[in-house]
KOLLUM-899874 format. One line per field, with one value per residue (C-alpha): residue in one letter; x, y, z. Coordinates in pm, whole numbers, plus 50000, padded with zeros to 5 digits. Example, Ala and Ser with C-alpha at 12.3 -4.5 7.8 and 13.67 -1.06 7.14 Angstrom:
resn <- [A / S]
px <- [51230 / 51367]
py <- [49550 / 49894]
pz <- [50780 / 50714]
***
This chain:
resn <- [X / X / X / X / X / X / X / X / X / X / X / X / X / X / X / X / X / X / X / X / X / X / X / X / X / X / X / X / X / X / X / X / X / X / X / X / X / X / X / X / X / X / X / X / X / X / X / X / X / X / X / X / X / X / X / X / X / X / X / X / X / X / X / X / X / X / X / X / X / X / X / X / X / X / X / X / X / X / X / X / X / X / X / X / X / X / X / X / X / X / X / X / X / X / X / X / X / X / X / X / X / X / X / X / X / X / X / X / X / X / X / X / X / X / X / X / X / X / X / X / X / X / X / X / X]
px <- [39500 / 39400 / 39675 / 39644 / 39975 / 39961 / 40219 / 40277 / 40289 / 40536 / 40597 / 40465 / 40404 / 40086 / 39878 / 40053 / 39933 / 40043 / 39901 / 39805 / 39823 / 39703 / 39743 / 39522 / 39614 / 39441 / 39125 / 38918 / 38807 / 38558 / 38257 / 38416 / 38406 / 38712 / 38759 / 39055 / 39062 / 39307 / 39386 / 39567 / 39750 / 39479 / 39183 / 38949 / 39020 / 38809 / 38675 / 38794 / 38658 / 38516 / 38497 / 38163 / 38140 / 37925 / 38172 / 38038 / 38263 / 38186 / 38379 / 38416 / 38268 / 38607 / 38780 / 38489 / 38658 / 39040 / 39025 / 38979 / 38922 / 38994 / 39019 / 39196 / 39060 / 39326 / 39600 / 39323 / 39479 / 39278 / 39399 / 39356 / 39493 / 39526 / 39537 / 39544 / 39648 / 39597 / 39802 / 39512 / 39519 / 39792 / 39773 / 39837 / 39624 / 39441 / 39341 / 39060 / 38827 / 38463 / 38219 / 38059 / 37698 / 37529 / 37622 / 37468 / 37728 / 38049 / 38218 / 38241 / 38542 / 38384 / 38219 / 38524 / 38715 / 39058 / 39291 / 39650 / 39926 / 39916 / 40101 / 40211 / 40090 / 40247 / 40159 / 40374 / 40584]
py <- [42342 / 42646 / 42931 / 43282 / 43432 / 43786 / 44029 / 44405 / 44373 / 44545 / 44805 / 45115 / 45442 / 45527 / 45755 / 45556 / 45394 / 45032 / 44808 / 44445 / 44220 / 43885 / 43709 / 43411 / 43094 / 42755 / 42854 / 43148 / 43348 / 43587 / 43334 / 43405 / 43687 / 43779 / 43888 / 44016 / 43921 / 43995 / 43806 / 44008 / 43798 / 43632 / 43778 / 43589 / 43620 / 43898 / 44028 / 44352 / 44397 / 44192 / 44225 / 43975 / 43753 / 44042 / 44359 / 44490 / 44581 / 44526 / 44693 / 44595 / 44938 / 44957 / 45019 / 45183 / 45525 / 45428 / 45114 / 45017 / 44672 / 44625 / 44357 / 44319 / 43996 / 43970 / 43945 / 43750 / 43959 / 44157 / 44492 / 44620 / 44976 / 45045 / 45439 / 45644 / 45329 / 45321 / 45072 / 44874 / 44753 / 44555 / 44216 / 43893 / 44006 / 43702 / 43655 / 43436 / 43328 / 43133 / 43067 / 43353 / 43268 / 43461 / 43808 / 43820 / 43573 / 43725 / 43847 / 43508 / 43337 / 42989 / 43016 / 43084 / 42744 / 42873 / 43111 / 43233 / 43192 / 43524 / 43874 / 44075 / 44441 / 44609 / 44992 / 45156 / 45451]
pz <- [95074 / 95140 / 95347 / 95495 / 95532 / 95764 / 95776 / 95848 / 96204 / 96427 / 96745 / 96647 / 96897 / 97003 / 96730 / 96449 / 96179 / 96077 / 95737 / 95791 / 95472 / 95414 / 95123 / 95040 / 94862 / 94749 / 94667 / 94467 / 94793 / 94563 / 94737 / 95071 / 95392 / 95509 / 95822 / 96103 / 96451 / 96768 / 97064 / 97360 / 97625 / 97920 / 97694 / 97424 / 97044 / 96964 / 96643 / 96475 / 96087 / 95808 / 95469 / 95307 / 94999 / 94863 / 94948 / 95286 / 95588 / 95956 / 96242 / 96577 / 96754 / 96936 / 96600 / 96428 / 96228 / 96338 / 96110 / 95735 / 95600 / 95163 / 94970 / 94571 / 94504 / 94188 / 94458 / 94697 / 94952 / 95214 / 95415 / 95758 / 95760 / 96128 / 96203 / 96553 / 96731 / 97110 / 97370 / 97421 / 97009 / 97149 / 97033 / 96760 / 96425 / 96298 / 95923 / 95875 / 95573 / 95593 / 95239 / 95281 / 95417 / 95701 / 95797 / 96138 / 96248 / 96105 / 96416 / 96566 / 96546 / 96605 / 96225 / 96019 / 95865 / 95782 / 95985 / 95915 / 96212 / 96304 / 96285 / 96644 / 96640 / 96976 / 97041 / 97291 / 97329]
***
């Protein structure tokens, strides 16, 4: 069965930097994209970065130069380094993994089969 297991979340002041882990189990995820996604209260799950089968990294354009996606696919275990973080990054970080297939559809949360249970990132001074 495969698991995604988050952590690294926390309260951190605006400006800050905070590192999201996930850790992948039950499966070799080399064949898969990886991607993050948040969901703030009253708004949709939204996506944030992805990492494909093949090594590329998307951004969502409100994260674009603040945010880092990485992968060490010894550990299967993907990163989201989160620097200058802004009140409105406020949310539950969501791990998810698909078989990696087509890139034009990677943001959408609707084509990714497994998701982790999530990790709160809260930005405020």
């Amino acid at each position: 069965q495969v698991q995604l297991v988050e952590s690294g979340g926390g309260l951190v002041q605006p400006g800050g930097s905070l590192r999201l882990s996930c850790v992948a189990s039950g499966r070799t995820f080399s064949s898969y994209d990886m991607g993050w996604f948040r969901q703030a209260p009253g708004k949709e799950r939204e996506f944030v970065a992805a990492t494909s089968w093949s090594l590329t990294s998307y951004y969502a354009d409100s994260v674009k130069g603040r945010f880092t996606i990485s992968g060490d696919n010894a550990k299967n275990t993907v990163f989201l380094q989160m620097n200058s973080l802004k009140p409105e990054d406020t949310a539950v970080y969501y791990c998810a993994a698909r078989v990696g297939r087509n890139v034009w559809l990677i943001r959408f949360p609707r084509e990714y089969e497994y998701w982790g249970q999530g990790t709160q990132v809260t930005v405020s001074s």
